[in-house]
Biotite code that builds the C-alpha atoms (Angstrom):
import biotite.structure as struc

atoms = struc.array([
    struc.Atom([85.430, 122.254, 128.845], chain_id="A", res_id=1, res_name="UNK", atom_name="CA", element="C"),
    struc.Atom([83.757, 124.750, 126.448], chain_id="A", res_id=2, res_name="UNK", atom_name="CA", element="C"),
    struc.Atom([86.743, 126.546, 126.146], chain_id="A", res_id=3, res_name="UNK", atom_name="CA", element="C"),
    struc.Atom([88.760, 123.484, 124.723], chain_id="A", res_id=4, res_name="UNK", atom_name="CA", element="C"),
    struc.Atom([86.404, 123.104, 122.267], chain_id="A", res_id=5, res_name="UNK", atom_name="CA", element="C"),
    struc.Atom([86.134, 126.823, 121.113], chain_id="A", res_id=6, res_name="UNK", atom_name="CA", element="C"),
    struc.Atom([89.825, 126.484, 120.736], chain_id="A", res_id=7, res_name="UNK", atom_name="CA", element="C"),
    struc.Atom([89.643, 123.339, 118.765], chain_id="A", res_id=8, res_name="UNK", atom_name="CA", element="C"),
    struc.Atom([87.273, 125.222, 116.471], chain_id="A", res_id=9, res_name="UNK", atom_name="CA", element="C"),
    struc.Atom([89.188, 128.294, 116.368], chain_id="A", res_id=10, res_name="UNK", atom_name="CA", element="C"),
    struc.Atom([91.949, 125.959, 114.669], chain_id="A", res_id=11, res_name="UNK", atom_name="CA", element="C"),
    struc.Atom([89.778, 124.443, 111.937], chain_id="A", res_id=12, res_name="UNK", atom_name="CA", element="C"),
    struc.Atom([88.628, 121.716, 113.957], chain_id="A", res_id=13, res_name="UNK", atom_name="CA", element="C"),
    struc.Atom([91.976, 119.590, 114.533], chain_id="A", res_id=14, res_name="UNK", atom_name="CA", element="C"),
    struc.Atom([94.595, 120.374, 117.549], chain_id="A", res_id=15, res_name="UNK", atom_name="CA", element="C"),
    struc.Atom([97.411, 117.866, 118.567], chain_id="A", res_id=16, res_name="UNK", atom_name="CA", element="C"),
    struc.Atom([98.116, 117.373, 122.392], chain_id="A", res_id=17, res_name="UNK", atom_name="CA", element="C"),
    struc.Atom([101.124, 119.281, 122.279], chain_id="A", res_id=18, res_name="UNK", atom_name="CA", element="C"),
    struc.Atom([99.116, 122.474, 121.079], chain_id="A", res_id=19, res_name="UNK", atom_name="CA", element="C"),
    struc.Atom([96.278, 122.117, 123.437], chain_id="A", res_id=20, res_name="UNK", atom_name="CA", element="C"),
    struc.Atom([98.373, 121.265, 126.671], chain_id="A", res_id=21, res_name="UNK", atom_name="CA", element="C"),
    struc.Atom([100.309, 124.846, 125.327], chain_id="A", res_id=22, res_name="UNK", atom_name="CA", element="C"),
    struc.Atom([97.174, 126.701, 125.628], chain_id="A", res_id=23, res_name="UNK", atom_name="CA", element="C"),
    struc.Atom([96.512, 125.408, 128.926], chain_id="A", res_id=24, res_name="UNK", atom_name="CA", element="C"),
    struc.Atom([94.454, 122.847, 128.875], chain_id="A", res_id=25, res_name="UNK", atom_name="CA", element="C"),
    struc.Atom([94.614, 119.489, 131.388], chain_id="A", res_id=26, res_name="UNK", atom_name="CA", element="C"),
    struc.Atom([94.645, 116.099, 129.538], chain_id="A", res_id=27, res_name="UNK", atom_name="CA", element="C"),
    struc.Atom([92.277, 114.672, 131.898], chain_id="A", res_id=28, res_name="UNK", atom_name="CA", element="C"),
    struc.Atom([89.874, 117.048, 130.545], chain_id="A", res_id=29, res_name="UNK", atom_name="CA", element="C"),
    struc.Atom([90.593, 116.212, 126.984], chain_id="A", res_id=30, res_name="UNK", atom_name="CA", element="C"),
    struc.Atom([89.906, 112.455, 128.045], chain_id="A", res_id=31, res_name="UNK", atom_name="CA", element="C"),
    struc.Atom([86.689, 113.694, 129.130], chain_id="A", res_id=32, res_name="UNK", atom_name="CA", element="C"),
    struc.Atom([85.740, 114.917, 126.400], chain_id="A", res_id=33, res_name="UNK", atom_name="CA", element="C"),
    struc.Atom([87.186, 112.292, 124.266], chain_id="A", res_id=34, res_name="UNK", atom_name="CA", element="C"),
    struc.Atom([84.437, 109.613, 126.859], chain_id="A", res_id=35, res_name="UNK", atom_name="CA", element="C"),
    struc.Atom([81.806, 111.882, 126.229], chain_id="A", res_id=36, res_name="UNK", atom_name="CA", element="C"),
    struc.Atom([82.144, 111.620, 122.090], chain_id="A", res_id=37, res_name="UNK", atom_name="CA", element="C"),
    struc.Atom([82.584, 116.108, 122.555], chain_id="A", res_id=38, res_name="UNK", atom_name="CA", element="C"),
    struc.Atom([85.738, 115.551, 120.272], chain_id="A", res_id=39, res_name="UNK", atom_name="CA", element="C"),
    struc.Atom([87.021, 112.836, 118.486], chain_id="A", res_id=40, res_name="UNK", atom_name="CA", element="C"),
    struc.Atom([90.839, 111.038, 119.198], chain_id="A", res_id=41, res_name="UNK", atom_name="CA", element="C"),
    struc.Atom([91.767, 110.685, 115.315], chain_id="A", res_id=42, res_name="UNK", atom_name="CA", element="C"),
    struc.Atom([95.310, 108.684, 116.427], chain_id="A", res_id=43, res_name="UNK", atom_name="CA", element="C"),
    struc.Atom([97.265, 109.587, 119.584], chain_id="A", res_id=44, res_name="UNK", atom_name="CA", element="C"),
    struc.Atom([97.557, 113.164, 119.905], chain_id="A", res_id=45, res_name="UNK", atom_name="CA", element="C"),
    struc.Atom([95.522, 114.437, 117.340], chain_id="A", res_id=46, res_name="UNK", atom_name="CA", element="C"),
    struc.Atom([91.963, 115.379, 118.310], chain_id="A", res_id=47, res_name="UNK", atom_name="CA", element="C"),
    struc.Atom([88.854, 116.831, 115.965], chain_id="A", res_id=48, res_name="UNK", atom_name="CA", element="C"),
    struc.Atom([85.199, 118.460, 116.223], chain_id="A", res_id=49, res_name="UNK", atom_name="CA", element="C"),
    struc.Atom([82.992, 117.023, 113.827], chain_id="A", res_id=50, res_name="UNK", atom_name="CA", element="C"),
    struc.Atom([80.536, 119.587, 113.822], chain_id="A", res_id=51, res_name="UNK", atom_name="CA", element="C"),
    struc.Atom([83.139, 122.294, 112.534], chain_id="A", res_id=52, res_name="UNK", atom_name="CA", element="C"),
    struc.Atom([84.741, 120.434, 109.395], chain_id="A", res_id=53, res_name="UNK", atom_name="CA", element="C"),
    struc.Atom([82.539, 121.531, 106.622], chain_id="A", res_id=54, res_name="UNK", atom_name="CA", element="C"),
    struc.Atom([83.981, 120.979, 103.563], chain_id="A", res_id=55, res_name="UNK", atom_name="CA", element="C"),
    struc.Atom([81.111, 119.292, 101.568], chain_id="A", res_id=56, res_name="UNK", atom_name="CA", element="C"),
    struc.Atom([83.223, 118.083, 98.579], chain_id="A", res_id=57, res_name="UNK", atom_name="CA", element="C"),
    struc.Atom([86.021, 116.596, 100.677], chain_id="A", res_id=58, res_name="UNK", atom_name="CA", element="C"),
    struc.Atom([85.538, 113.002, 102.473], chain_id="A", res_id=59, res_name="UNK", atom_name="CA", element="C"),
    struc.Atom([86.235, 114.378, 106.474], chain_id="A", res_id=60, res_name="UNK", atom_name="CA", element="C"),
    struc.Atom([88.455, 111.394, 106.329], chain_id="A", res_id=61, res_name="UNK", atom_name="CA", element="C"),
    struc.Atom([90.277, 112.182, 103.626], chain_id="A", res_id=62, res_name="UNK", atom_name="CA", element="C"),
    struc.Atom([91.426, 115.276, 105.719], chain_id="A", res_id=63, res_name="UNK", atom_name="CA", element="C"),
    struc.Atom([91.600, 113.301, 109.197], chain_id="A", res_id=64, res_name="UNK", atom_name="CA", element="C"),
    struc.Atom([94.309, 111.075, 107.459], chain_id="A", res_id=65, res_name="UNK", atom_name="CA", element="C"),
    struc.Atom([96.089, 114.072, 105.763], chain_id="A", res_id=66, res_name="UNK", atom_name="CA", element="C"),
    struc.Atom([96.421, 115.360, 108.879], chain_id="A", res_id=67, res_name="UNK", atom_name="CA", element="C"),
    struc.Atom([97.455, 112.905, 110.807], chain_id="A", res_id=68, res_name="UNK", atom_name="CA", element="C"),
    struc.Atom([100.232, 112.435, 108.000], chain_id="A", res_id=69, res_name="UNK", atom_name="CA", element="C"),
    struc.Atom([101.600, 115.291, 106.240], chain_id="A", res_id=70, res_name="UNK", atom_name="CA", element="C"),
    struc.Atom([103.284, 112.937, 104.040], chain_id="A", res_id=71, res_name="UNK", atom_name="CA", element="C"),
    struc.Atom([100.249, 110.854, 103.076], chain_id="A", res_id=72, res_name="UNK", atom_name="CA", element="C"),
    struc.Atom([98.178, 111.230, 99.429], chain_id="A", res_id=73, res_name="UNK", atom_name="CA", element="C"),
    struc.Atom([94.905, 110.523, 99.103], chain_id="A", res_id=74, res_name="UNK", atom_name="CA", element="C"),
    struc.Atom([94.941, 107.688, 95.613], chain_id="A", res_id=75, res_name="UNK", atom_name="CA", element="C"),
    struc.Atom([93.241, 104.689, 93.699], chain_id="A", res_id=76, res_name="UNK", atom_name="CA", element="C"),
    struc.Atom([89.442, 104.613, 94.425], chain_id="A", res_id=77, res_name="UNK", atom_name="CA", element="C"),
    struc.Atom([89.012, 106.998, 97.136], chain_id="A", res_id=78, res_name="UNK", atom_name="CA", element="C"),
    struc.Atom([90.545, 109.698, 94.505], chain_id="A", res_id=79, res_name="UNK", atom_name="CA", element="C"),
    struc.Atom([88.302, 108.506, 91.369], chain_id="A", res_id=80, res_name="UNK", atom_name="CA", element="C"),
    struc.Atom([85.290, 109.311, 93.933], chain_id="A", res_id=81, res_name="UNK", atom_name="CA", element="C"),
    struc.Atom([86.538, 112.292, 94.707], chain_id="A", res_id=82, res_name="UNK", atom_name="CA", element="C"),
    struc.Atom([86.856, 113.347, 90.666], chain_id="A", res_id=83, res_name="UNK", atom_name="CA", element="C"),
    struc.Atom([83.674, 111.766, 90.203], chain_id="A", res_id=84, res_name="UNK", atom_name="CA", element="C"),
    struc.Atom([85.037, 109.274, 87.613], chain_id="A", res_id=85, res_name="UNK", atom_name="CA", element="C"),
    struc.Atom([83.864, 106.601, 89.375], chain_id="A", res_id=86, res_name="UNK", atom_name="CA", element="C"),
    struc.Atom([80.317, 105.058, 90.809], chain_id="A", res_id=87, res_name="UNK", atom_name="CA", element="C"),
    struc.Atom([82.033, 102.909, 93.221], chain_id="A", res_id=88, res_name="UNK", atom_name="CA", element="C"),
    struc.Atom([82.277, 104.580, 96.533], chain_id="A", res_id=89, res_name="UNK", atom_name="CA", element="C"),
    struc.Atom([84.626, 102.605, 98.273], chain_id="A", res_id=90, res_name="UNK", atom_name="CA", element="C"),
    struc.Atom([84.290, 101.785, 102.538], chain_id="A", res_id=91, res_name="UNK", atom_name="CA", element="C"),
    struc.Atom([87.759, 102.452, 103.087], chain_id="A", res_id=92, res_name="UNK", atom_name="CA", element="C"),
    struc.Atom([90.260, 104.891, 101.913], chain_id="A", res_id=93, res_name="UNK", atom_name="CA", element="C"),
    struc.Atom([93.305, 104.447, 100.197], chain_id="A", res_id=94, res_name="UNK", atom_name="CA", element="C"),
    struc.Atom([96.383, 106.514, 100.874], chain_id="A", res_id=95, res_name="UNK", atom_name="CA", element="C"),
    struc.Atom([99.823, 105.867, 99.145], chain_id="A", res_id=96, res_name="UNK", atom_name="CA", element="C"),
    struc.Atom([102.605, 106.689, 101.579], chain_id="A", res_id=97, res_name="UNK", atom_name="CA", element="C"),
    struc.Atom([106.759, 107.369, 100.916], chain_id="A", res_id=98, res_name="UNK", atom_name="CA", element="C"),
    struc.Atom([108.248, 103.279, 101.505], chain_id="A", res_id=99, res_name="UNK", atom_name="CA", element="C"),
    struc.Atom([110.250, 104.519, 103.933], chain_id="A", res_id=100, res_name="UNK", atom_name="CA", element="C"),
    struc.Atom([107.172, 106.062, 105.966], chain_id="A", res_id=101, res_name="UNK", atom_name="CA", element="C"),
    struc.Atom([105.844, 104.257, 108.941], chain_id="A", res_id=102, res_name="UNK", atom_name="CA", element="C"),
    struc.Atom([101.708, 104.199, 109.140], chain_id="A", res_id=103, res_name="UNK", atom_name="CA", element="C"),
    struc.Atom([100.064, 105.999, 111.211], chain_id="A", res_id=104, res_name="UNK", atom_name="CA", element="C"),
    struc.Atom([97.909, 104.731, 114.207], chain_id="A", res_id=105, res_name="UNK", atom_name="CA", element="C"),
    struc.Atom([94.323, 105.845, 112.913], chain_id="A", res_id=106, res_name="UNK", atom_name="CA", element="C"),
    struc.Atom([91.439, 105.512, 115.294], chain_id="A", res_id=107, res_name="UNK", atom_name="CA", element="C"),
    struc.Atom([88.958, 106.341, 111.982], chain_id="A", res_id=108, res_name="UNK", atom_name="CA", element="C"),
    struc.Atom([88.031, 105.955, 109.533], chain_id="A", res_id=109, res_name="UNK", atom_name="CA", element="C"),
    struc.Atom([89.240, 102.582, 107.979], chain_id="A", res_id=110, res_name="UNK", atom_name="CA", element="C"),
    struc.Atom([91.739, 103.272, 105.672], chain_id="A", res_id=111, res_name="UNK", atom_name="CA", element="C"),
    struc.Atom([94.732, 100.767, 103.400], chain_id="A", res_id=112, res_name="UNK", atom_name="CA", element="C"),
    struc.Atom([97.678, 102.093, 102.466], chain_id="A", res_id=113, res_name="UNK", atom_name="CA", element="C"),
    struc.Atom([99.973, 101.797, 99.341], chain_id="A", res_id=114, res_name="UNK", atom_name="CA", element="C"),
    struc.Atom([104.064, 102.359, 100.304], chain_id="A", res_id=115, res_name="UNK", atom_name="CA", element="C"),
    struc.Atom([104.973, 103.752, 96.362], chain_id="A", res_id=116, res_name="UNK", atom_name="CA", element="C"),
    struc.Atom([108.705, 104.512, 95.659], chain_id="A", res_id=117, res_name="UNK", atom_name="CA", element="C"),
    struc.Atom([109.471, 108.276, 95.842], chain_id="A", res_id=118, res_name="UNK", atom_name="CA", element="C"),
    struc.Atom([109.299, 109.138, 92.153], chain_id="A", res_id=119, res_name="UNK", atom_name="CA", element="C"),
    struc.Atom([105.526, 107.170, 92.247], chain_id="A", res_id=120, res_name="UNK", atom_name="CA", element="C"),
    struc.Atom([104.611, 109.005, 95.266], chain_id="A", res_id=121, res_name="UNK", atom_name="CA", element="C"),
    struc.Atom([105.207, 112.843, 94.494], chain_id="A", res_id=122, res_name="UNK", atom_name="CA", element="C"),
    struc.Atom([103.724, 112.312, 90.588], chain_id="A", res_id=123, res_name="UNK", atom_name="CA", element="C"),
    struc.Atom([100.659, 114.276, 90.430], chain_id="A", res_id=124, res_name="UNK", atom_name="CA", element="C"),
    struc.Atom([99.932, 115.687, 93.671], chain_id="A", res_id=125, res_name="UNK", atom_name="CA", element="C"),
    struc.Atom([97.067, 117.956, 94.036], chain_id="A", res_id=126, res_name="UNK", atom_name="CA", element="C"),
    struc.Atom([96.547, 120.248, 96.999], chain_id="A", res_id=127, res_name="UNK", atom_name="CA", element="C"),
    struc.Atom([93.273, 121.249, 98.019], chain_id="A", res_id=128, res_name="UNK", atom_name="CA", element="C"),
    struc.Atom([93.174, 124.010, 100.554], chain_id="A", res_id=129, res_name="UNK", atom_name="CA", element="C"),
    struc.Atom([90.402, 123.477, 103.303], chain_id="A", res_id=130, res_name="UNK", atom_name="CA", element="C"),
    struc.Atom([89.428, 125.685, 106.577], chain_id="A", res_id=131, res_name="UNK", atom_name="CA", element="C"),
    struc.Atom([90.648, 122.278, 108.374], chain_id="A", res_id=132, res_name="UNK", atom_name="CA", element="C"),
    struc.Atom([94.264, 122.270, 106.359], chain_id="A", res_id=133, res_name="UNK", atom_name="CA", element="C"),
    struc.Atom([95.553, 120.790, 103.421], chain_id="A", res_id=134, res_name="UNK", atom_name="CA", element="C"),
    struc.Atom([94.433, 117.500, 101.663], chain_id="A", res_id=135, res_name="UNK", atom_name="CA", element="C"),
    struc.Atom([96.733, 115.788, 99.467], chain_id="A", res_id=136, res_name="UNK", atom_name="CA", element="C"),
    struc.Atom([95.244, 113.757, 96.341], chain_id="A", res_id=137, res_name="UNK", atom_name="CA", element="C"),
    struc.Atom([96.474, 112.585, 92.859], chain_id="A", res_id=138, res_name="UNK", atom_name="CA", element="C"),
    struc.Atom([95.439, 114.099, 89.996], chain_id="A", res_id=139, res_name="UNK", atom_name="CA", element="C"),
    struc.Atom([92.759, 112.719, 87.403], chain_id="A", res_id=140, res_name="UNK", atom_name="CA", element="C"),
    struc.Atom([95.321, 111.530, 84.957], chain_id="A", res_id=141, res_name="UNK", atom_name="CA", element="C"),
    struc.Atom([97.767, 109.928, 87.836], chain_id="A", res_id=142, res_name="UNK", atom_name="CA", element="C"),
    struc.Atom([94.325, 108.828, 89.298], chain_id="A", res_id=143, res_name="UNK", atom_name="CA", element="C"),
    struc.Atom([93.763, 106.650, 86.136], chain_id="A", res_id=144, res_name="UNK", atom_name="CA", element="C"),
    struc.Atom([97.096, 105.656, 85.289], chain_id="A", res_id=145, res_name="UNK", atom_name="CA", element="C"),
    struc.Atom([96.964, 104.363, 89.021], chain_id="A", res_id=146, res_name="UNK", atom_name="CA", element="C"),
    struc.Atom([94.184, 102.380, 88.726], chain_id="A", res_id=147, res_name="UNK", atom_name="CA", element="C"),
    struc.Atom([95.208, 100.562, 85.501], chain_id="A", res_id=148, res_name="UNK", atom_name="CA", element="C"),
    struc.Atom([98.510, 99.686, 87.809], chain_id="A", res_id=149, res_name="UNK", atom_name="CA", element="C"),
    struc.Atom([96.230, 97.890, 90.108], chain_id="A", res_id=150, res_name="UNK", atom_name="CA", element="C"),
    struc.Atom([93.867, 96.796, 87.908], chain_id="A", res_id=151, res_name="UNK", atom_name="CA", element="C"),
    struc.Atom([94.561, 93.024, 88.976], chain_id="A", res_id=152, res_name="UNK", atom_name="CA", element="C"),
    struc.Atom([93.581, 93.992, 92.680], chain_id="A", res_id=153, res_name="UNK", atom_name="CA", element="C"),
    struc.Atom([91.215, 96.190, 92.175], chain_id="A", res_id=154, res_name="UNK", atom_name="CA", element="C"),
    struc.Atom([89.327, 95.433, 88.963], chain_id="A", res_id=155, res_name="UNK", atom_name="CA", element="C"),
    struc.Atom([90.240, 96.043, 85.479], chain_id="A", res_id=156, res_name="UNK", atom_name="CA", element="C"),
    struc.Atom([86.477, 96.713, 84.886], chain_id="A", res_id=157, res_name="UNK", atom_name="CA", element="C"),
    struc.Atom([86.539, 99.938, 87.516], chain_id="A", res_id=158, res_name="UNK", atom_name="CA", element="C"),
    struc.Atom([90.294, 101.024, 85.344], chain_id="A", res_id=159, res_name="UNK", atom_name="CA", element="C"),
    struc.Atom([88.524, 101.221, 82.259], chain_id="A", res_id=160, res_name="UNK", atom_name="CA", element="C"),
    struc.Atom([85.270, 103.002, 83.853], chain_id="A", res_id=161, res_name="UNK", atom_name="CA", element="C"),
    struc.Atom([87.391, 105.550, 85.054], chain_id="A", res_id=162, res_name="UNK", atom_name="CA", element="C"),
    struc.Atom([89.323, 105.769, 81.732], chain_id="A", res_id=163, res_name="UNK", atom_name="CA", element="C"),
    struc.Atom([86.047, 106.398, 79.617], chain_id="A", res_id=164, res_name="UNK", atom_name="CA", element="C"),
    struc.Atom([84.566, 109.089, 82.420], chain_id="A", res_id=165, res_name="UNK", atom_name="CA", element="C"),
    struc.Atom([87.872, 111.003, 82.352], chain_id="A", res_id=166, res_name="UNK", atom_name="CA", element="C"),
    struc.Atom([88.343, 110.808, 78.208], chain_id="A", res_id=167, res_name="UNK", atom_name="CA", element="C"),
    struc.Atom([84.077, 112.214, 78.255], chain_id="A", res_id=168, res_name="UNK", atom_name="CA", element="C"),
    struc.Atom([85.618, 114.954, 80.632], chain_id="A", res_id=169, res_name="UNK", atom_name="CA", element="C"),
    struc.Atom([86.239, 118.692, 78.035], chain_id="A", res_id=170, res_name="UNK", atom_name="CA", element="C"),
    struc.Atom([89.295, 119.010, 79.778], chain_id="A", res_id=171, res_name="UNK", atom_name="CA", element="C"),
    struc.Atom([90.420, 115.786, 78.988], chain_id="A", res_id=172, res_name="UNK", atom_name="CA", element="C"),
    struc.Atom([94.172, 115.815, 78.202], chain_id="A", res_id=173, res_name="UNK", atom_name="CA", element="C"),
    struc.Atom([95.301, 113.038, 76.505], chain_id="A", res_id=174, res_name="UNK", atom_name="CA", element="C"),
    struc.Atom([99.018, 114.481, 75.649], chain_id="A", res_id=175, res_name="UNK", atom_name="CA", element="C"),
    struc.Atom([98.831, 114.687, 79.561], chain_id="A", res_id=176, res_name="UNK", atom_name="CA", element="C"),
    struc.Atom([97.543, 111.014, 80.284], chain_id="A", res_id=177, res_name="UNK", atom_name="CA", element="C"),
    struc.Atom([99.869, 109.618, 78.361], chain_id="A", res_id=178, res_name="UNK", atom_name="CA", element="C"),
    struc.Atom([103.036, 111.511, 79.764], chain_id="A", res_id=179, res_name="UNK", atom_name="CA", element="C"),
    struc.Atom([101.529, 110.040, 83.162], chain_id="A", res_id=180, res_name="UNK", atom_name="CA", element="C"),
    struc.Atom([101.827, 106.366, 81.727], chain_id="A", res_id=181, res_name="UNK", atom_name="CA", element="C"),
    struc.Atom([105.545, 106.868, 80.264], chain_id="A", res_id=182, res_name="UNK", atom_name="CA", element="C"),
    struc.Atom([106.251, 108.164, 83.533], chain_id="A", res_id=183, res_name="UNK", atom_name="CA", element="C"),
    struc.Atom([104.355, 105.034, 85.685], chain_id="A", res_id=184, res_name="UNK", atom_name="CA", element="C"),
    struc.Atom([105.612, 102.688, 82.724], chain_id="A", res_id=185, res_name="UNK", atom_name="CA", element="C"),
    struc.Atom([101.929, 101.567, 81.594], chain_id="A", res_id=186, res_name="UNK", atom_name="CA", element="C"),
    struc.Atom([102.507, 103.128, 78.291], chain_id="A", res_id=187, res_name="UNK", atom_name="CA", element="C"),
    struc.Atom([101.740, 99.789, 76.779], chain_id="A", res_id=188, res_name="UNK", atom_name="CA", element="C"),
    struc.Atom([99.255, 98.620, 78.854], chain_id="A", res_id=189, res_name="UNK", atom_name="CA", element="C"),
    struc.Atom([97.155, 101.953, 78.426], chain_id="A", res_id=190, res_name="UNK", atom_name="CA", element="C"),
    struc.Atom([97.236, 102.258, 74.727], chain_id="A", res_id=191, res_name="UNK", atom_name="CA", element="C"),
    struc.Atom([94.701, 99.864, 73.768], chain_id="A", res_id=192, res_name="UNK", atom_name="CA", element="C"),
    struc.Atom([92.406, 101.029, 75.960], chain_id="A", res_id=193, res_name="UNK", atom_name="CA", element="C"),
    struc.Atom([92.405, 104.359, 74.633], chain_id="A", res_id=194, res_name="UNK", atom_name="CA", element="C"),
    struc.Atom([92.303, 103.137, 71.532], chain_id="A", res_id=195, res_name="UNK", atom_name="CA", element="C"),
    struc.Atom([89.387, 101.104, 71.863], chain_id="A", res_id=196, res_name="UNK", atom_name="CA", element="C"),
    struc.Atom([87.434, 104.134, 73.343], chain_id="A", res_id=197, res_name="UNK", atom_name="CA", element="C"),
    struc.Atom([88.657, 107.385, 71.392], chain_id="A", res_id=198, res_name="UNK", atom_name="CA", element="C"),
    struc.Atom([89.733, 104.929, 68.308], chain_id="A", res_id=199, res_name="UNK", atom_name="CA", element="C"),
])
């Protein structure tokens, strides 16, 4: 049993079935494992160690759901916590998948996802490099032109928090911010807002 977790660890704490059945090892004893809360079944046939993902600025879930879809971004208010523009730390986390991408089957951590046409979905990707793989997540300006999108669901009050916190950031980049809005078609929407803070 020790050496399945050794080898889970030796791979940045995440193997899939497929890779741990190649090295050997007997899905019974996986289920074992899984029972005995060793390792931890992130969807079907993906499996994790807490105790070796140490990656103190990244959410562990952020990287669970990265991983258990290469094609997933990590957006809205779980990615103004991450850039610290926001207070609001949210209980779920909020992924934008491809439309034409199916879900998929999380164990945990809670998480809702946005399905974003293909030009929406690729904007602004940023990709953080972890011992436990890659984690996909939009940039600040995409971030905030995102959230002023959604404003209706998710509050216009949080929008124009994270709005002020970015423009207070020195390498705020308005030239950049607004490109993001032309791009999202918020142009108009934005403008005032910016106005009212930078005048």
């Amino acid at each position: 049993m020790n050496e399945i977790v050794k080898y889970i660890e030796e791979k940045g704490g995440y193997a899939t079935m497929g890779e741990l059945r190649e090295a050997g090892f007997h899905p019974r004893d996986i289920r074992k494992l899984v029972d005995e809360n060793t390792i931890e079944k992130v969807k079907a046939g993906l499996y994790k160690i807490w105790e070796s993902i140490d990656d103190s600025k990244i959410n562990s879930g952020f990287i669970d759901i990265c991983r258990a879809s290469e094609r997933a971004v990590i957006c809205l208010s779980s990615a103004l916590a991450y850039h610290e523009l926001s207070t609001l730390n949210p209980s779920q986390i909020y992924a934008a998948l491809p439309k034409t991408e199916k879900p998929p089957k999380i164990s945990y951590p809670p998480v809702k996802f946005y399905y974003w046409d293909k030009s929406i979905n690729e904007l602004g990707i940023d990709k953080i490099k972890t011992k436990s793989g890659i984690v996909r997540i939009y940039n600040k300006e995409k971030t905030v032109c995102d959230m002023f999108r959604y404003r209706d669901k998710l509050g216009e009050d949080i929008a124009f928090e994270a709005l002020k916190n970015y423009l207070n950031l020195k390498e705020a980049n308005l030239n950049k911010l607004r490109e993001y809005s032309v791009k999202l078609r918020i142009k108009t929407v934005l403008q005032p807002y910016i106005k009212a803070i930078v005048g």
